[in-house]
Backbone as a printed PyTorch tensor [residue, N CA C, xyz], in Angstrom:
tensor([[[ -88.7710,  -45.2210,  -34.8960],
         [ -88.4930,  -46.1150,  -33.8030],
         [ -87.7010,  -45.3170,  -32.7720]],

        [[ -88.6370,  -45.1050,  -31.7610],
         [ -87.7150,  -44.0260,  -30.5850],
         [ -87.0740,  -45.1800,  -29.4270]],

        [[ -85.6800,  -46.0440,  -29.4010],
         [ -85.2330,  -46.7310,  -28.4120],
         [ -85.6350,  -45.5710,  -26.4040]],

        [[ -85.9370,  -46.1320,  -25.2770],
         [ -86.3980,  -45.5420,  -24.5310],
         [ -86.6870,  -44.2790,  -24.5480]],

        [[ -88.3430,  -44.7970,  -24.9780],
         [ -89.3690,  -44.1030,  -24.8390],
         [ -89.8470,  -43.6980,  -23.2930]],

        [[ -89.5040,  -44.4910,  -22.7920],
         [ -89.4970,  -44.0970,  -21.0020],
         [ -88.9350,  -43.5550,  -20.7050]],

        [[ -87.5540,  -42.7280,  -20.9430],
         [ -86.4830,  -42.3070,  -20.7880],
         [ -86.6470,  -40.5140,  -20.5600]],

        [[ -85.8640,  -39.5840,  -20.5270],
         [ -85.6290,  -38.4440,  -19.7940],
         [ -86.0260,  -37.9120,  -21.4190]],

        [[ -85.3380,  -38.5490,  -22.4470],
         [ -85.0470,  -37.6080,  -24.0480],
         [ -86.5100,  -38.0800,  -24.5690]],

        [[ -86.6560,  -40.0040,  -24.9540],
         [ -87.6050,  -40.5400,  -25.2420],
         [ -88.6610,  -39.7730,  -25.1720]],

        [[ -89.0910,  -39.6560,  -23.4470],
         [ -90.4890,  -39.4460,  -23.0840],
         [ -90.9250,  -38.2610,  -23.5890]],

        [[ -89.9160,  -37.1500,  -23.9930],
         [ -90.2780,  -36.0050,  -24.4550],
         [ -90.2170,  -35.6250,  -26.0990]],

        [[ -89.3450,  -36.9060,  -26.9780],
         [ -89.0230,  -36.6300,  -27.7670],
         [ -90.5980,  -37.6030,  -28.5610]],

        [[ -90.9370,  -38.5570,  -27.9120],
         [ -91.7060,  -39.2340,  -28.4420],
         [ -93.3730,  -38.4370,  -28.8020]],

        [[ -93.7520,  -37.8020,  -27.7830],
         [ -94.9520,  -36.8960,  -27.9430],
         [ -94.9890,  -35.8990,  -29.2990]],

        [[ -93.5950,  -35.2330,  -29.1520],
         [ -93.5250,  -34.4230,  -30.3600],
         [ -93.5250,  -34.5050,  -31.3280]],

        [[ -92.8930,  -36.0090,  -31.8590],
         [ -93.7890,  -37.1770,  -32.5520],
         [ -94.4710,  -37.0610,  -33.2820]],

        [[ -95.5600,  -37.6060,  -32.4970],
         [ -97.1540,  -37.9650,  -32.3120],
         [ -97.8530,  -36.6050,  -33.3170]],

        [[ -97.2530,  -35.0500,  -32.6550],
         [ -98.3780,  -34.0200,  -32.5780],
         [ -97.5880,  -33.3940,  -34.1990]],

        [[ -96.4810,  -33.7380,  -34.3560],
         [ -95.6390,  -33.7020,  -35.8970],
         [ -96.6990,  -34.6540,  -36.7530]],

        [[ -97.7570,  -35.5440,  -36.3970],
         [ -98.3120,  -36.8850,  -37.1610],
         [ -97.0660,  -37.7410,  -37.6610]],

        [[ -96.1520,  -38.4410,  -37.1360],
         [ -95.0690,  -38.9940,  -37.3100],
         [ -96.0520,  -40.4390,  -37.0110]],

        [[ -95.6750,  -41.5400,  -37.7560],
         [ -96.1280,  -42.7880,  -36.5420],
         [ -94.9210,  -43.4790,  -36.2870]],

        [[ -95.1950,  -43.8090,  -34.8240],
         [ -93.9900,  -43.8440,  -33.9640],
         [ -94.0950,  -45.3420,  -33.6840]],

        [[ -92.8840,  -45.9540,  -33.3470],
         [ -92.8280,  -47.5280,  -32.8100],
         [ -91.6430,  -46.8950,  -31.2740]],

        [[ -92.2150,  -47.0630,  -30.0930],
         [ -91.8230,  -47.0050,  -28.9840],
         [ -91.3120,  -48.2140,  -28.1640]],

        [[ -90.1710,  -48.0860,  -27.8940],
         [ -89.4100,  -49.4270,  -27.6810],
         [ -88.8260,  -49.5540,  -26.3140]],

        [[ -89.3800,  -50.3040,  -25.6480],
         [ -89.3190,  -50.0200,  -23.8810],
         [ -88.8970,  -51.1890,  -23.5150]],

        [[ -88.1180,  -51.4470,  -22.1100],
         [ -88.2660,  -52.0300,  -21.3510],
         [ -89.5720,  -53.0180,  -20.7120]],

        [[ -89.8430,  -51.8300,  -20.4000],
         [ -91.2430,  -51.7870,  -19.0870],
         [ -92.3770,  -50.9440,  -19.6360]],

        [[ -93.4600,  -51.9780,  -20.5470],
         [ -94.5040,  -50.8080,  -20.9850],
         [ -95.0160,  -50.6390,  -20.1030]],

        [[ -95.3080,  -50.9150,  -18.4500],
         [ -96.3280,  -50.5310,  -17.9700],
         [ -96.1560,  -48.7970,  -17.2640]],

        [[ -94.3760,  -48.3260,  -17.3970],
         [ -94.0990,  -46.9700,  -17.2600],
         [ -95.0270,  -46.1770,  -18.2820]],

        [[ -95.7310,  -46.7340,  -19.2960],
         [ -96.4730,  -46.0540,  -20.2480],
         [ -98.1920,  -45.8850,  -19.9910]],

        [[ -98.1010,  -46.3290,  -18.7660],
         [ -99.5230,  -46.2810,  -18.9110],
         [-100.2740,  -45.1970,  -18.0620]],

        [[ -99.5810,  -44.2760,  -17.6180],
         [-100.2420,  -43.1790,  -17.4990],
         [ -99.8040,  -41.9240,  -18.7320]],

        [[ -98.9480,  -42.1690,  -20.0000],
         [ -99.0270,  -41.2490,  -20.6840],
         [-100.2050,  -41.3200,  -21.8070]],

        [[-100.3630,  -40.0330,  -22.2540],
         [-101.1150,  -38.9750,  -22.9610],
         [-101.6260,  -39.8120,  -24.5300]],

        [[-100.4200,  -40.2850,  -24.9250],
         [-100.0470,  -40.5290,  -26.0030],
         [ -99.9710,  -41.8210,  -26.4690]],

        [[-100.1990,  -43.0570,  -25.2250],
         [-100.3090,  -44.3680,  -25.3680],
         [-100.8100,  -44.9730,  -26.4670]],

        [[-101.8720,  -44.8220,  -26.4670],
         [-103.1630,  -45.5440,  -27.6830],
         [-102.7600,  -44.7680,  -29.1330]],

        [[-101.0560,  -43.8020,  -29.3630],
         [-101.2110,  -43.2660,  -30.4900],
         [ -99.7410,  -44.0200,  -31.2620]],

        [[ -99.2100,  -44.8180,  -30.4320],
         [ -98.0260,  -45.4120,  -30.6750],
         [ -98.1600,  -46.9770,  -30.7840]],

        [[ -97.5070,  -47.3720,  -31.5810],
         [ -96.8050,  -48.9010,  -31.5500],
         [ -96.1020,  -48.9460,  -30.1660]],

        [[ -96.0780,  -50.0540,  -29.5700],
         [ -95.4980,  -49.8630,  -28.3740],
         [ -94.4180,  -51.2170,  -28.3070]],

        [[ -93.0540,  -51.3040,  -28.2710],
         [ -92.8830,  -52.8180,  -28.3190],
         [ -91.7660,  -53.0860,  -27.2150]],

        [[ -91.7010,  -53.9280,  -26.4520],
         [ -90.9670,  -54.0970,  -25.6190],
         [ -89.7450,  -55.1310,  -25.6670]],

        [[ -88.9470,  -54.4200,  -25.9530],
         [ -87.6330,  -55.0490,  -25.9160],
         [ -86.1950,  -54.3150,  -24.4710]],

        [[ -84.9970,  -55.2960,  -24.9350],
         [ -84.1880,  -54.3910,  -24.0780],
         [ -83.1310,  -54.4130,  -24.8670]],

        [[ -82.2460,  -53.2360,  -25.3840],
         [ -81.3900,  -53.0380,  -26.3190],
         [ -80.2180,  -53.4850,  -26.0260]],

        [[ -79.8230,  -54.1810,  -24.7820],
         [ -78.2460,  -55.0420,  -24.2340],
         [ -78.9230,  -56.2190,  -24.6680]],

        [[ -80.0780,  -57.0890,  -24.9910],
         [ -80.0800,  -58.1400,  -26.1290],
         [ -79.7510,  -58.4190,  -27.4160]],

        [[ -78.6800,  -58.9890,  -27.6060],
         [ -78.1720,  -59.3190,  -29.3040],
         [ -78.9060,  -59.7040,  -30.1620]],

        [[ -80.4170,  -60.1590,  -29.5850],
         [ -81.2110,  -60.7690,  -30.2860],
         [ -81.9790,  -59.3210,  -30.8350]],

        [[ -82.5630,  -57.9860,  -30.2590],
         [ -82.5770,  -57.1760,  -30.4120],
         [ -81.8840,  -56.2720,  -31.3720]],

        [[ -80.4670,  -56.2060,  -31.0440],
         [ -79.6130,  -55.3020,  -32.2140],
         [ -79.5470,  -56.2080,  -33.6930]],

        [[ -79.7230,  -57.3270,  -33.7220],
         [ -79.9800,  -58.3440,  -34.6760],
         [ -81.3730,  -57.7240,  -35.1580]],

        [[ -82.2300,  -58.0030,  -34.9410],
         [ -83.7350,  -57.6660,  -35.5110],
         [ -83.5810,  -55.9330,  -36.0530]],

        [[ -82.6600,  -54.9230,  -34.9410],
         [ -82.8580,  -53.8010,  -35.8910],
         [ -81.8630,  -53.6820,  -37.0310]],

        [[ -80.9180,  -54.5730,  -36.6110],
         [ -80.1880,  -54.2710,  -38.1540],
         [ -80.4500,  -54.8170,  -39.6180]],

        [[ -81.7010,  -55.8080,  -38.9330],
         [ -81.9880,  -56.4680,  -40.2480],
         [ -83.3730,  -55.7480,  -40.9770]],

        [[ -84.2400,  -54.5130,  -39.9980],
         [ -84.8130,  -53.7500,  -40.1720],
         [ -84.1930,  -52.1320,  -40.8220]],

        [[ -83.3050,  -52.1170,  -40.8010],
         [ -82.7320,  -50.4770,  -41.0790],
         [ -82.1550,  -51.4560,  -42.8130]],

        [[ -81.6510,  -52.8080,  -42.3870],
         [ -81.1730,  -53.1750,  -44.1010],
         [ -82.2080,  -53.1060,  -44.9290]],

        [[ -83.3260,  -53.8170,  -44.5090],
         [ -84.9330,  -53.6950,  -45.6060],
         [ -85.1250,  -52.2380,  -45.7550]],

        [[ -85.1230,  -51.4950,  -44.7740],
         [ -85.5910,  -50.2520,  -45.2830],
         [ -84.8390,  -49.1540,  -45.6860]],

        [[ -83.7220,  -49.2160,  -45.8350],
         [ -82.1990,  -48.2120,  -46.3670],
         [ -81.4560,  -49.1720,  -47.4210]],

        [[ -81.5730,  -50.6840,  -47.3520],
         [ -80.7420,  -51.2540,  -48.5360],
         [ -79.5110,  -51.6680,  -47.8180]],

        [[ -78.8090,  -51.5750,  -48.3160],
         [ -77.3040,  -52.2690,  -48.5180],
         [ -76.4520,  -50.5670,  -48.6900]],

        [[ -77.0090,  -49.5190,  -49.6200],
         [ -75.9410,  -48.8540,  -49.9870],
         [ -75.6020,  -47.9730,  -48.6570]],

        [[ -76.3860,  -47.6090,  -47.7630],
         [ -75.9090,  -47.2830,  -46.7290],
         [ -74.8650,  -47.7860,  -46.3220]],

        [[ -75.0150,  -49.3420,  -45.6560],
         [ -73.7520,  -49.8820,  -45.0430],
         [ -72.4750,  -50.0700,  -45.6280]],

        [[ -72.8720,  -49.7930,  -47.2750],
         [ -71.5460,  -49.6040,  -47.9730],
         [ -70.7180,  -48.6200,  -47.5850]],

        [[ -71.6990,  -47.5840,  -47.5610],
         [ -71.1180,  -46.1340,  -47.1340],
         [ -70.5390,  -45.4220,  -45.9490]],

        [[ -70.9840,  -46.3850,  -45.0530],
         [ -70.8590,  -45.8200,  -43.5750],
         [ -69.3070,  -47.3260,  -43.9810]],

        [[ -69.1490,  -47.9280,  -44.0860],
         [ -67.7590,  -49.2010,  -43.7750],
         [ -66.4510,  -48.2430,  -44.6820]],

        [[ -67.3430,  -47.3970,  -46.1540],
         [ -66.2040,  -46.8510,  -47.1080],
         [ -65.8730,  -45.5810,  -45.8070]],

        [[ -66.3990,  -45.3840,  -45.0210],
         [ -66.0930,  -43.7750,  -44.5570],
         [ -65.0680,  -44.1220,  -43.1060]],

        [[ -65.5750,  -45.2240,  -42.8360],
         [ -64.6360,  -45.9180,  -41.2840],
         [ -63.2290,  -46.2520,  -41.6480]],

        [[ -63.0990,  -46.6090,  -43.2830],
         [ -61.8000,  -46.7180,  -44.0240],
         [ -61.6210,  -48.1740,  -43.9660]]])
């Protein structure tokens, strides 16, 4: 999941991606900044905006299904 994929890091980090065979979920604003790239039809494309709580809600309940619980144990034991 590359947060702006439209972006200066995104747009470049996301291709390399692609050509690694990574499959990518690209998370934009504004998909229609995507529609002159290369790489469109090789990505999930989903449009959100990450200053929505409803957003940081959905990925944290995505990183818990797919890492568990013992992560967040670990990262709260290390903050003290």
């Amino acid at each position: 999941m590359v947060f702006g994929a439209t972006g200066y890091i995104g747009g470049r980090l996301v291709p390399e991606l692609v050509r690694a065979g990574h499959r990518v979920r690209a998370v934009v604003r504004n998909p229609a900044k995507l529609d002159e790239v290369p790489w469109r039809d090789r990505v999930e494309i989903v449009t959100a905006d990450v200053r929505d709580p409803e957003v940081d809600h959905a990925v944290s309940r995505h990183h818990l299904r797919r890492h568990g619980t013992q992560h967040h144990r670990r990262r709260r034991a290390a903050a003290g």
